[in-house]
C-alpha positions as CSV (number, residue, x, y, z in Angstrom):
1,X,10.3,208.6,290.1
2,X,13.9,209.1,291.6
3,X,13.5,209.1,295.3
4,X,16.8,211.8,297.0
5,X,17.5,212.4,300.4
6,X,18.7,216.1,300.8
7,X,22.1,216.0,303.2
8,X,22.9,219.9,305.1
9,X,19.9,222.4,305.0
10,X,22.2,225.8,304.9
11,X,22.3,228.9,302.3
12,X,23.1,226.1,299.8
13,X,20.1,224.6,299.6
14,X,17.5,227.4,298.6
15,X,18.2,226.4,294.8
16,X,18.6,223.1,295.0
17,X,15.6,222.9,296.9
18,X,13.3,225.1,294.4
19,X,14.4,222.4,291.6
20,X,13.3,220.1,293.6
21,X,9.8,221.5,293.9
22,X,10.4,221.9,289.8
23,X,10.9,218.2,289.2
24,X,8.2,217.2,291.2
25,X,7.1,214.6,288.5
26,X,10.7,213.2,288.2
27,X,11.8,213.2,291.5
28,X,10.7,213.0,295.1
29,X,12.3,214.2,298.3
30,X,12.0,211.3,300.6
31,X,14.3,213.2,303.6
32,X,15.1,216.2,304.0
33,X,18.3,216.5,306.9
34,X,20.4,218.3,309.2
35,X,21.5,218.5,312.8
36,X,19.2,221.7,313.8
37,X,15.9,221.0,314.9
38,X,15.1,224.5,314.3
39,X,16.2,224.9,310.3
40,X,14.3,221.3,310.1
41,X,11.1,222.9,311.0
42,X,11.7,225.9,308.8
43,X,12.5,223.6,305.9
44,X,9.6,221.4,306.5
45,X,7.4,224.5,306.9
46,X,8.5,226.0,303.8
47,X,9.0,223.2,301.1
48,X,6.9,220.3,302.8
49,X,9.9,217.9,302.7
50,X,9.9,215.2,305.3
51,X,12.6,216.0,307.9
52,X,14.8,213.9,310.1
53,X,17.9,214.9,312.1
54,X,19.0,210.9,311.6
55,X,21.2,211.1,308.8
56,X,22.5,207.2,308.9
57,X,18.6,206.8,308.1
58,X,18.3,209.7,305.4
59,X,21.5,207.2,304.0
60,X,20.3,204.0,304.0
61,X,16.3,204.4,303.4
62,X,15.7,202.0,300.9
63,X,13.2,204.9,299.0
64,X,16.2,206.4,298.5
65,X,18.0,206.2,294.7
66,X,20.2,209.3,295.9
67,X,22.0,211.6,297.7
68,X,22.2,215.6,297.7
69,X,25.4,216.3,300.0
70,X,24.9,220.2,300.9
71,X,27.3,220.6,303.7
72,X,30.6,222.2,304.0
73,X,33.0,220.6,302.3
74,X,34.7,219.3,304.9
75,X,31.8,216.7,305.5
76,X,31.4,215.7,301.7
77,X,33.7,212.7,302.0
78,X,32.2,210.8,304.8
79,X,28.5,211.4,303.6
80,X,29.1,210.2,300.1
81,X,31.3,207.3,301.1
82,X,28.0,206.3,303.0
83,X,25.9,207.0,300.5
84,X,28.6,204.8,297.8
85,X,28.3,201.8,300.1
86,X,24.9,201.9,300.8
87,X,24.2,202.0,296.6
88,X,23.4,205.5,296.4
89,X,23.9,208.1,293.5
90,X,25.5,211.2,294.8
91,X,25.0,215.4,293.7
92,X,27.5,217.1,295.4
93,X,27.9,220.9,296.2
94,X,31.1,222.4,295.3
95,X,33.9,221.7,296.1
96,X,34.5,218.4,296.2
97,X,35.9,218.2,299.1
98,X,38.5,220.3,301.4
99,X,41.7,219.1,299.5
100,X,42.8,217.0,296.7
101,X,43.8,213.9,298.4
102,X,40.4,213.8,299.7
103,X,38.6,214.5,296.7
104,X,40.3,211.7,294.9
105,X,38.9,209.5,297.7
106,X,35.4,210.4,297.2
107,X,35.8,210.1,293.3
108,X,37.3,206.5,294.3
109,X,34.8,205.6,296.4
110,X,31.8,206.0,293.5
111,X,33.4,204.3,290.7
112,X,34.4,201.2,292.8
113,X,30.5,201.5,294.1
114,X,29.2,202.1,290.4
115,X,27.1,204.5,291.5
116,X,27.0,208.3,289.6
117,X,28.6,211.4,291.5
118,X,27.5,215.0,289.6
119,X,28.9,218.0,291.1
120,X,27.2,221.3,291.1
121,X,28.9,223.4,289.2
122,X,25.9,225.3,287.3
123,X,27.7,228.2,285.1
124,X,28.2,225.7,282.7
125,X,24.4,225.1,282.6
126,X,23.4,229.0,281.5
127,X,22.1,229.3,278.2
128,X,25.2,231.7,277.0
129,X,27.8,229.7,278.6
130,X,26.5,226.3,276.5
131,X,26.1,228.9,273.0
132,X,30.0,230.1,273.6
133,X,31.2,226.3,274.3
134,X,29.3,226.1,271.0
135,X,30.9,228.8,269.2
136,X,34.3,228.3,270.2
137,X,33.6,224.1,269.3
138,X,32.9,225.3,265.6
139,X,35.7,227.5,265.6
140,X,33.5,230.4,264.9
141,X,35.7,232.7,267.0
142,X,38.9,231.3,265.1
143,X,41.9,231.0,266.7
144,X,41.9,232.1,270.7
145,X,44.5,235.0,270.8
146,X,43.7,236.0,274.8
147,X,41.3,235.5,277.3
148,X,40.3,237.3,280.5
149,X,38.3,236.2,283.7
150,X,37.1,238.6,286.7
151,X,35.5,238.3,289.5
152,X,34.5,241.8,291.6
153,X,32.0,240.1,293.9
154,X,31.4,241.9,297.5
155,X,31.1,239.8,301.2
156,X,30.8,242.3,304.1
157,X,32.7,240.8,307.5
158,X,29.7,239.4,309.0
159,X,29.5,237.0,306.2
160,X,33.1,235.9,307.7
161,X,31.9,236.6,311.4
162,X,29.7,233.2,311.2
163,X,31.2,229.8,312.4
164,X,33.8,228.3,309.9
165,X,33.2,230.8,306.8
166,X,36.2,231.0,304.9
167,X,38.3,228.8,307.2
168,X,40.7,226.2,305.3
169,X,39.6,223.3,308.0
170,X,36.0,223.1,306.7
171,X,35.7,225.1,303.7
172,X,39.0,224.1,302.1
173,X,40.2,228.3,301.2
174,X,38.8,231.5,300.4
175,X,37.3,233.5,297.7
176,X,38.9,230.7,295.1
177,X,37.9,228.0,296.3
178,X,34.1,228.9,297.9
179,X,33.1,231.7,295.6
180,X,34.7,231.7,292.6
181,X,35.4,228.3,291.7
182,X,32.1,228.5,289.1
183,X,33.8,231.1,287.5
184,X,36.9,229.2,287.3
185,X,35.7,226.0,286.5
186,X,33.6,227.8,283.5
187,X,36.6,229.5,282.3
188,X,38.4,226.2,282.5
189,X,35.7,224.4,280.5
190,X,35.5,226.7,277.6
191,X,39.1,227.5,276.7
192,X,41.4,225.7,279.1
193,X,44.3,225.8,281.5
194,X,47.7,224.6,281.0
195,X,49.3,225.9,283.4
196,X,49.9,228.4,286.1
197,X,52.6,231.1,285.1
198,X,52.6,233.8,288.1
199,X,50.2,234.6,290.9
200,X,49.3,236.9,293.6
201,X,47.2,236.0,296.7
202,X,46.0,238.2,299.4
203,X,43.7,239.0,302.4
204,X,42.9,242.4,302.3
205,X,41.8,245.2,305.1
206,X,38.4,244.3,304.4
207,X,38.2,241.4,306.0
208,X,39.2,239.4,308.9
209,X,39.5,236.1,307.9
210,X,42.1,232.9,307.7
211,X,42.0,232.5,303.8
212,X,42.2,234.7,301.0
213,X,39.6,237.4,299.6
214,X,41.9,238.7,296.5
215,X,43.6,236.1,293.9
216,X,45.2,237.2,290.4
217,X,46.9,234.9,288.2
218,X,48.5,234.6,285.2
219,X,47.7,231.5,282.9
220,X,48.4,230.3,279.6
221,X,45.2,229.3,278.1
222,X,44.8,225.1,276.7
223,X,46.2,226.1,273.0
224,X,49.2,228.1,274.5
225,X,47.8,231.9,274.4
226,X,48.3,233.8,277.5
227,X,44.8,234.1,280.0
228,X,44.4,236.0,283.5
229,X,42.3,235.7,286.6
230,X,40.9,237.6,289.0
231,X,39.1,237.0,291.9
232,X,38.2,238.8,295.2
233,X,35.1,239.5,297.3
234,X,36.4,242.6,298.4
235,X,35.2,244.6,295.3
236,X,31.9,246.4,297.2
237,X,29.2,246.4,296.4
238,X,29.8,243.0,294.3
239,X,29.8,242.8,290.0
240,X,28.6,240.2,288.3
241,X,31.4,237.8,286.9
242,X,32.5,238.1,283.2
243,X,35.4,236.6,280.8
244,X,36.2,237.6,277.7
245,X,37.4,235.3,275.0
246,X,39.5,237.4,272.3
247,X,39.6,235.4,269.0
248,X,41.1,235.7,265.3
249,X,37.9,236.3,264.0
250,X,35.8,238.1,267.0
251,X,35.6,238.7,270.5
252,X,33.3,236.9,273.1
253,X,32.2,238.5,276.4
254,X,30.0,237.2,279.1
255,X,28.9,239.0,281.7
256,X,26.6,237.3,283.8
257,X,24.7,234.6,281.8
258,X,24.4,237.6,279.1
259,X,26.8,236.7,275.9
260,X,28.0,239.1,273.3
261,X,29.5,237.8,270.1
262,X,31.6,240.6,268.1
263,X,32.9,239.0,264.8
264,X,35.3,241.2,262.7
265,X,32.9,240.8,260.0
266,X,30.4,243.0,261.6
267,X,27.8,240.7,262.8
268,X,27.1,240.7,266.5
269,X,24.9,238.0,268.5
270,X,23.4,238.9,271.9
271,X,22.1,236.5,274.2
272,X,20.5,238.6,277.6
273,X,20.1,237.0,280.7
274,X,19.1,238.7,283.9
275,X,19.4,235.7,285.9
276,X,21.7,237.1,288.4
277,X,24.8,236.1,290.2
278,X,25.1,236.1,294.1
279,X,27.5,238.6,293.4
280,X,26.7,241.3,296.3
281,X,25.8,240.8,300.1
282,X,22.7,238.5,299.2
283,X,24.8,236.0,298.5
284,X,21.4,233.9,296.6
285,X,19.9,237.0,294.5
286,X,19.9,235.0,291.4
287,X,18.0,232.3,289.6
288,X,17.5,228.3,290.5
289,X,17.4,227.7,286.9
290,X,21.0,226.4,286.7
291,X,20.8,224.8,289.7
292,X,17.5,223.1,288.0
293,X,19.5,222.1,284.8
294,X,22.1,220.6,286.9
295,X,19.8,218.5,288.9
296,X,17.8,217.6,285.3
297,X,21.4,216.4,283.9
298,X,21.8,214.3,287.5
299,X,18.2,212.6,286.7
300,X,19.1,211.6,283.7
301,X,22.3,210.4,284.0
302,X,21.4,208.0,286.7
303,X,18.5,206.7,284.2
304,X,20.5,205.8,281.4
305,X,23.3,204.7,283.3
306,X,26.2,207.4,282.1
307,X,28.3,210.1,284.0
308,X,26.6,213.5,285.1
309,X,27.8,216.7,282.6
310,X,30.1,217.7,285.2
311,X,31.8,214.3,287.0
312,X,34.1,214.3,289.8
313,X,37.3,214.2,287.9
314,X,36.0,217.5,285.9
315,X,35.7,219.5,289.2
316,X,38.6,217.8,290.2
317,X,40.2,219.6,287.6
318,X,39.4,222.9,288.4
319,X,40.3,222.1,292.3
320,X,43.6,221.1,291.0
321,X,44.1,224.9,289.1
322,X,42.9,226.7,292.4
323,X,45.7,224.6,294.2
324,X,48.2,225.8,291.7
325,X,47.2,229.7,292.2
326,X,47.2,229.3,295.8
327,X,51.1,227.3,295.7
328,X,52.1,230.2,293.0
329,X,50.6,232.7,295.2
330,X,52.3,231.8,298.5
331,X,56.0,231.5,296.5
């Protein structure tokens, strides 16, 4: 039994929490914390954690193996260098952290502690996400010719109206950066990113806010073929996310977690999955099940002793990209 102490109690930690219920038998939730006395009690009246609003002692409990930092990202470094020194494991929402420099510091700060750091990046955890990264492994596609991500989600402007949302200070950008980093980072994972070629990056009349809400780019893909982005949550009333992978011998699309394999030889392979995707106004309509897998990967990394599935430096990664669109963008 793994015992975790749960760090920032906002929207981020409805799935994270429910996995937690999940693993029961592998894992148990020794603090639950936050600053609020009043989302304490609803989280204690909801999920039965034990709450306390004294997070040095959430930290340092000795019941506690490791640490779920759910906070802005602005407050991920300081929390996991605590946890580091105190001999904790860390799971850490995306991103990282608020820049590069800083993110390098956290990953730092858990490899000279020997402790594991996972970060949340669950797309890669959907069942047709894991069977592409399969098909394109055994070069079933062929060679990759194209590929294409979007990203229509919707936010209306009281999403940005609350404290801090979508403010470079404490959430590090915009719609790249907060929303559709998954997207990117899946994208990223399953046919790579060389480099940034051109880029456009806006905030659009729909929204009043310091940070962008529209990003296009154009990429060339990890073997040299030509890849675009686009991202925005101005695209009402919100899509969910999809890429398409065009190869020598078929064409991949996800949509969602739903994969559809097209092979030039005729034969097709389906994989539905109506697991949802936050896309829309309620920004947490979709499933924990990810967010489960993620947390399942964390467990076990930490007992036998090896990285999480997605490590610091991998997210890093995919920071690094947004970074580019954004310098491209701004040229």
């Amino acid at each position: 039994m793994i015992g975790v102490s749960v760090i920032g109690l906002g929207n981020a930690l409805q799935p994270h929490a429910r996995s937690l219920v999940d693993l029961a038998d592998r894992v148990r939730v020794v603090w639950a914390a936050a600053t609020s006395d009043a989302r304490l009690k609803d989280i204690a009246d909801r999920y039965g954690f034990p709450t306390t609003t004294d997070i040095a002692r959430a930290i340092e409990d000795p019941a506690v193996d490791a640490v779920l930092v759910l906070t802005p990202a602005n407050a991920h470094l300081p929390i996991a260098q605590a946890a580091f020194a105190a001999g904790k494991h860390v799971l850490c929402e995306k991103p990282l952290e608020v820049s590069i420099e800083r993110g390098e510091q956290l990953i730092a700060a858990g490899r000279r502690a020997n402790r594991r750091l996972g970060i949340c990046l669950q797309l890669r955890f959907r069942l047709g996400s894991r069977r592409l990264h399969e098909v394109l492994a055994e070069g079933a596609l062929g060679e990759v010719q194209a590929a294409t991500l979007m990203v229509p989600w919707w936010r209306p402007q009281s999403y940005y109206d609350e404290p801090g949302r979508g403010v470079r200070e404490r959430d590090g950008g915009g719609v790249l950066i907060t929303q559709a980093i998954h997207a990117v980072d899946l994208f990223r994972w399953l046919v790579g990113i060389e480099r940034i070629e051109a880029a456009q990056v806006r905030t659009t009349a729909l929204h009043r806010m310091e940070c962008e809400d529209y990003a296009s780019a154009l990429v060339r893909l990890g073997n040299g073929a030509p890849g675009t982005i686009v991202a925005t949550v101005a695209a009402y009333p919100g899509s969910p996310e999809w890429l398409q992978i065009i190869g020598s011998k078929g064409t991949a699309r996800l949509e969602g977690g739903s994969l559809r394999l097209s092979f030039l030889d005729g034969r097709e392979e389906v994989l539905a999955d109506a697991s949802g995707s936050g896309a829309g106004a309620n920004v947490m309509s979709f499933s924990h099940e990810a967010h489960k897998a993620v947390l399942s990967d964390f467990l076990d990394a930490i007992e036998q002793g090896r990285d999480p599935a997605v490590p610091g430096e991998e997210a890093l990664a995919t920071q690094r990209v947004i970074e580019g669109i954004l310098a491209r963008g701004a040229a």
